[in-house]
C-alpha positions as CSV (number, residue, x, y, z in Angstrom):
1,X,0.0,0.0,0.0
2,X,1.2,3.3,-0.4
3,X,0.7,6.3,1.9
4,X,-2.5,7.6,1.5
5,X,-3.8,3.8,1.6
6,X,-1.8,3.3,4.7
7,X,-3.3,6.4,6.2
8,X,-7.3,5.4,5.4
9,X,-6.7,2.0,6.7
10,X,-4.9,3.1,9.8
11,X,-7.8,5.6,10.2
12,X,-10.5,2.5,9.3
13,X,-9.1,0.8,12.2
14,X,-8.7,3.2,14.8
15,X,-12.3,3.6,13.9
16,X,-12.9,0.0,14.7
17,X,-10.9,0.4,17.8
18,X,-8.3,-1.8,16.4
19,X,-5.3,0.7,17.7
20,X,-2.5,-1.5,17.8
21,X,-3.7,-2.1,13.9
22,X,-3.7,1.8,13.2
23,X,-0.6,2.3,15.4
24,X,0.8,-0.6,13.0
25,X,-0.3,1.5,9.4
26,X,0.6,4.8,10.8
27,X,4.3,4.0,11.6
28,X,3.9,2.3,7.4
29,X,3.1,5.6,6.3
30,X,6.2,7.2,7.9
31,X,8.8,4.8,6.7
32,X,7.9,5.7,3.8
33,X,7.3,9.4,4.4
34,X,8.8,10.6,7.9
35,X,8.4,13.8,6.3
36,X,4.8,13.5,6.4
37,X,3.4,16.5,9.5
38,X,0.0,15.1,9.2
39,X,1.1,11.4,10.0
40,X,2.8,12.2,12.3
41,X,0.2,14.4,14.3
42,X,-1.8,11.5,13.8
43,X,0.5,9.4,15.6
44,X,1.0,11.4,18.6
45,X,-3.1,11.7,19.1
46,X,-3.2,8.0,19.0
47,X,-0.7,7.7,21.9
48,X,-2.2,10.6,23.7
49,X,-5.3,8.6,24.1
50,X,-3.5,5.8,25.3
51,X,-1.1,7.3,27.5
52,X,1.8,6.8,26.0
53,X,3.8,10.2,26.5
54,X,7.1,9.8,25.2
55,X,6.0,8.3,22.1
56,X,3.2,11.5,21.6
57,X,5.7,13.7,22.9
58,X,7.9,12.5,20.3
59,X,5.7,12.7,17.0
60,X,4.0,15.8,18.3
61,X,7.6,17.4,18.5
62,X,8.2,16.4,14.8
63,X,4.5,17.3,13.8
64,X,5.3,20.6,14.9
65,X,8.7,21.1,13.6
66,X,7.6,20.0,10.1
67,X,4.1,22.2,10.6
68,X,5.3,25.0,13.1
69,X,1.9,26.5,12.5
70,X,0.0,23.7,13.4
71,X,-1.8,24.9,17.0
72,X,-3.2,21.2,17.9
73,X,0.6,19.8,17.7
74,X,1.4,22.3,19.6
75,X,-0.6,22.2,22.6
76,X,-0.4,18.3,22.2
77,X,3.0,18.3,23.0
78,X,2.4,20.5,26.1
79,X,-0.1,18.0,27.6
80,X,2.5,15.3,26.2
81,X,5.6,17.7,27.9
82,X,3.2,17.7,31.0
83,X,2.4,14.6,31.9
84,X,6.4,13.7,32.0
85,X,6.8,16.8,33.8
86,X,9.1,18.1,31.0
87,X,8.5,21.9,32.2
88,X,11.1,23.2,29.7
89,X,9.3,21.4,26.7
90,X,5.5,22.7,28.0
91,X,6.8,26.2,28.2
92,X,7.8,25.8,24.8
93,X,4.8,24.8,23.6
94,X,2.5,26.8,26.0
95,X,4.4,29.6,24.7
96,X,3.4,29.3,21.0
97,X,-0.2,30.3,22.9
98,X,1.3,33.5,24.3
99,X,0.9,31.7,27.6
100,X,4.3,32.6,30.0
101,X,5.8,29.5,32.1
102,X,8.9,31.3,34.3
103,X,10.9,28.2,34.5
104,X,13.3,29.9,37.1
105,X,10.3,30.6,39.3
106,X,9.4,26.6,39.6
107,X,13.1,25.4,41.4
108,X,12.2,22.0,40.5
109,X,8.1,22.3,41.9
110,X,5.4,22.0,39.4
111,X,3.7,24.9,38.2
112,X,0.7,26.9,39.3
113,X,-0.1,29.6,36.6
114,X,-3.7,30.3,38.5
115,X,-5.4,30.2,35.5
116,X,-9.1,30.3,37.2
117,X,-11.8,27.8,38.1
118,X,-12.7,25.6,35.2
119,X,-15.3,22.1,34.9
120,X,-13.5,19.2,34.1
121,X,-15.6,16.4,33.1
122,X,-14.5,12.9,34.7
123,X,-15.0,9.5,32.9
124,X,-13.9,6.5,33.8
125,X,-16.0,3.3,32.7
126,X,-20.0,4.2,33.2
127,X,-19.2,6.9,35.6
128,X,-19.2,10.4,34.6
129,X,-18.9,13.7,36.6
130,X,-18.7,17.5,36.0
131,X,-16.7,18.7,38.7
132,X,-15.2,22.0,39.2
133,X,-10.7,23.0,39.6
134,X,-9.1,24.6,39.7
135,X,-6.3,25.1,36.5
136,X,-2.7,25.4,37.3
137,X,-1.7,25.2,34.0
138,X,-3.3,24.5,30.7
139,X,-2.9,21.1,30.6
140,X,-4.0,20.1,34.5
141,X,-6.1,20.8,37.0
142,X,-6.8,20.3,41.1
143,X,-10.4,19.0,41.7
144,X,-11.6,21.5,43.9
145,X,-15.5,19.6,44.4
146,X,-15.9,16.7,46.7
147,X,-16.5,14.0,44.1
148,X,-19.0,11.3,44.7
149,X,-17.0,7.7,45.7
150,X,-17.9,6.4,42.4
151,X,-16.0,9.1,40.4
152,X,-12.8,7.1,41.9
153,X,-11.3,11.0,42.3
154,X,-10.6,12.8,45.2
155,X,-10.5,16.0,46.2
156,X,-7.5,18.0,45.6
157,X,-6.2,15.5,43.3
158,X,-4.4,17.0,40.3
159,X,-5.6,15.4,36.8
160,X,-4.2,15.8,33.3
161,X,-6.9,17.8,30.9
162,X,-7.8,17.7,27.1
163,X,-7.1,21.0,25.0
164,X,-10.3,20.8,23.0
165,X,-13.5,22.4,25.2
166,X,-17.0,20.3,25.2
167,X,-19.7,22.0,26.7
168,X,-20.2,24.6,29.4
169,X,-21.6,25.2,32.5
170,X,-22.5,28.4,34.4
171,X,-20.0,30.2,36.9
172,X,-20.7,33.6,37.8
173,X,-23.6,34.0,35.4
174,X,-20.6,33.6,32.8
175,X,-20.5,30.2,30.6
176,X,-17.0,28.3,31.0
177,X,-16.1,25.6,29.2
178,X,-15.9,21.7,30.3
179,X,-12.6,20.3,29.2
180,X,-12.2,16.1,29.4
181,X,-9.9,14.2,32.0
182,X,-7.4,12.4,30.2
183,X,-5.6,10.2,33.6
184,X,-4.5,11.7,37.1
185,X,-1.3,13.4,37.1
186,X,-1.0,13.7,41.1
187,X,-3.4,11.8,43.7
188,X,-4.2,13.4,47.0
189,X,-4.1,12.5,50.4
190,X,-7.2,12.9,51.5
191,X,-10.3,10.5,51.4
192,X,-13.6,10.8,50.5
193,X,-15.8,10.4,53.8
194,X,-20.0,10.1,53.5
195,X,-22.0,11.0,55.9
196,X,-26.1,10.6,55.8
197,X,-27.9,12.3,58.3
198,X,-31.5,13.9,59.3
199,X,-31.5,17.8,59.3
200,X,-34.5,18.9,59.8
201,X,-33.5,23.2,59.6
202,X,-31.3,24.8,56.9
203,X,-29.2,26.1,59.5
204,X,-28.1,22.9,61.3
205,X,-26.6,22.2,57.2
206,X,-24.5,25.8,57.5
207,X,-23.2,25.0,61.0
208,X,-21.5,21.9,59.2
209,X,-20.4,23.4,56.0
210,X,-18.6,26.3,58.5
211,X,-17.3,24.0,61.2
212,X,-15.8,21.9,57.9
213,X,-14.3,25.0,56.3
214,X,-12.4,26.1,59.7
215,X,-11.6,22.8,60.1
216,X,-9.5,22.8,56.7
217,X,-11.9,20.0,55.4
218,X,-14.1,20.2,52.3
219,X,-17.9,19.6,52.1
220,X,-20.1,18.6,49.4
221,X,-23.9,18.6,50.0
222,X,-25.2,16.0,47.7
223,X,-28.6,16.5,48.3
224,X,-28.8,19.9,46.4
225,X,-25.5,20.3,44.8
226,X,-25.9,17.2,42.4
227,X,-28.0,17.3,39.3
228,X,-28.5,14.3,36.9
229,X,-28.3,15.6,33.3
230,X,-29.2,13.8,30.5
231,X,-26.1,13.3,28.3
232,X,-26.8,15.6,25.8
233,X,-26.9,18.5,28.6
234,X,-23.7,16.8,30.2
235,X,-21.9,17.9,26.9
236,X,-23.4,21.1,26.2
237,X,-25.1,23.4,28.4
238,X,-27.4,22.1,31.1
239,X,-30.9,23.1,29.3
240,X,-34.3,24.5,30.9
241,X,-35.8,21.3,32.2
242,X,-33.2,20.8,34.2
243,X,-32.9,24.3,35.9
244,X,-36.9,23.5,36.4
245,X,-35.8,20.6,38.3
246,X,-33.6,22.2,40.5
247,X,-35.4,24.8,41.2
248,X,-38.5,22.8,42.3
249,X,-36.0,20.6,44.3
250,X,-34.8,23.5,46.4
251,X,-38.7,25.1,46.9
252,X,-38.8,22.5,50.0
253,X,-36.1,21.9,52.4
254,X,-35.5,17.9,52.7
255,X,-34.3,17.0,55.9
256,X,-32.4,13.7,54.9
257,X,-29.0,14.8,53.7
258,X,-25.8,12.9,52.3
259,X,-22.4,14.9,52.5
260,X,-19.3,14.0,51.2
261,X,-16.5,15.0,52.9
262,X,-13.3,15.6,52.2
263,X,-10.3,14.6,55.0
264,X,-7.3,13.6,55.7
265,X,-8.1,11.3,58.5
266,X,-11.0,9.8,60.7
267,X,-10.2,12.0,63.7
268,X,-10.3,15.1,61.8
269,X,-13.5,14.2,60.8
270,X,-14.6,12.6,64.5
271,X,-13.6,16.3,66.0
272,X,-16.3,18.3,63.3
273,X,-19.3,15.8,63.8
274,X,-18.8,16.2,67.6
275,X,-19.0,19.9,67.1
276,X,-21.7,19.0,65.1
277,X,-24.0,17.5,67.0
278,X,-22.9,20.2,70.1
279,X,-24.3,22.5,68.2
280,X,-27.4,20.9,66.6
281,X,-28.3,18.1,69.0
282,X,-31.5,17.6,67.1
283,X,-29.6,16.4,64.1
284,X,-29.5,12.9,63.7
285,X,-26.3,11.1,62.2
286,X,-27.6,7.7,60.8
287,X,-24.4,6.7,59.2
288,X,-20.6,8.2,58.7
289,X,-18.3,5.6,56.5
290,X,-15.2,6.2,54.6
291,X,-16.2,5.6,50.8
292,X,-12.5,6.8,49.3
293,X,-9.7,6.0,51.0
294,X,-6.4,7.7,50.2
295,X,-4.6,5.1,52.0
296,X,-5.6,2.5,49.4
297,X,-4.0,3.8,46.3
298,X,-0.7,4.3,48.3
299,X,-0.9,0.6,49.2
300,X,-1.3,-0.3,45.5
301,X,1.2,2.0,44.1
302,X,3.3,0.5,46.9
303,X,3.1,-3.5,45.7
């Protein structure tokens, strides 16, 4: 086959999720034609979605020097660059985006380019969730929600993002964009801690949500704050019959809650629902269990 038939059938079967097929035609087309910027573009996408970042840093690199106009290369080799925590190589790419990475400032640390709150939308298997981080650069970003158990993220853990924008959501009465997960980049220590309980006043749920903030913890009401869209919202912007939803939700106060929270340990958590229930004996605590624990992916990246 020649090139371009090398090309459509490594297309046809990354299209049938054959990729080690396409991977197979692709790297055809090059021997014959390394000079070929497109190919090789194509290359470094098909190990971007599979994680492998030396190879996508490496054809992305040579997509760009053969296309030095070609902005997806570009910002594919700074996710590529960032996930190997190549800072020199992401500046380099970032700043083909006019985006400035002071590489003297970082003295070895990761950067943080406080580049605003953002949704990043969370797949893994059936589960999917919109949570909100914040983005330290423009390839990754702290969650800063506390994400339900079966997200498998935690808060605060820092997660490798996609560069092309699908859907929005509302912040500020402004519409940001949703950018896709690609893998976690850094996992947190904290765990992800339910607790369902019977509230029967608004202001029992705001005692919590302060004595958790001065506590250094993070709370997620789950009761209010989380809205099943249908998947066409999920990937666009949430439309009226949701808002409807929500809003007919919040007209009447429900006094069975469930909370996530987010904390380091049991005993931090122990000290705020004894304040708690100081405070607010009337509330009724039916269950507290530990749905996420940190310590559980530092015994398997330990084996």
């Amino acid at each position: 086959m020649n090139t371009a038939e090398l090309k459509s059938a490594a297309h046809a079967a990354w299209d049938d999720h054959d990729e080690a097929l396409a991977e197979q035609h692709f790297l055809a087309a090059l021997a014959i034609d390394e000079q070929d910027a497109v190919t090789n573009y194509d290359l470094a996408l098909l190990y971007k979605y599979q994680s492998r970042w030396a190879e996508s840093l490496r054809y992305n690199r040579r997509a760009a020097e053969l296309n030095p106009e070609d902005e997806a290369a570009w910002w594919n080799l700074g996710i590529a660059a960032t996930a190997m925590s190549d800072w020199e190589t992401a500046a380099k790419a970032w700043a083909f985006f006019g985006i400035t990475m002071l590489l003297d400032a970082l003295e070895n640390a990761a950067p943080d380019l406080k580049l605003g709150l953002i949704p990043v939308r969370i797949t893994q298997d059936d589960q999917v969730e919109v949570l909100w981080a914040n983005r330290l650069d423009p390839a990754r970003a702290q969650i800063v929600s506390v994400p339900m158990p079966d997200c498998g993220v935690r808060y605060h853990d820092i997660v490798l993002i996609d560069g092309a924008p699908r859907g929005t959501r509302i912040l500020h009465g402004k519409e940001v964009p949703v950018f896709d997960w690609l893998e976690f980049w850094q996992r947190s220590n904290y765990s992800t801690y339910v607790i369902e309980a019977n509230a029967s006043q608004e202001l029992a749920v705001n005692t919590l949500d302060s004595l958790v903030v001065d506590a250094g913890l993070a709370l997620e009401d789950w009761g209010s704050n989380v809205q099943m869209l249908c998947k066409a919202c999920s990937e666009g912007i949430p439309h009226e019959h949701h808002d409807q939803v929500a809003a007919v939700a919040e007209t009447k106060w429900q006094p069975e809650r469930e909370f996530g929270v987010a904390a380091l340990n049991d005993q931090a958590l122990a000290d705020v629902l004894d304040a708690w229930q100081a405070a607010h004996p009337e509330v009724e605590i039916i269950e507290v269990y530990n749905a996420l624990d940190a310590d559980e992916d530092a015994e398997g990246e330990s084996e």
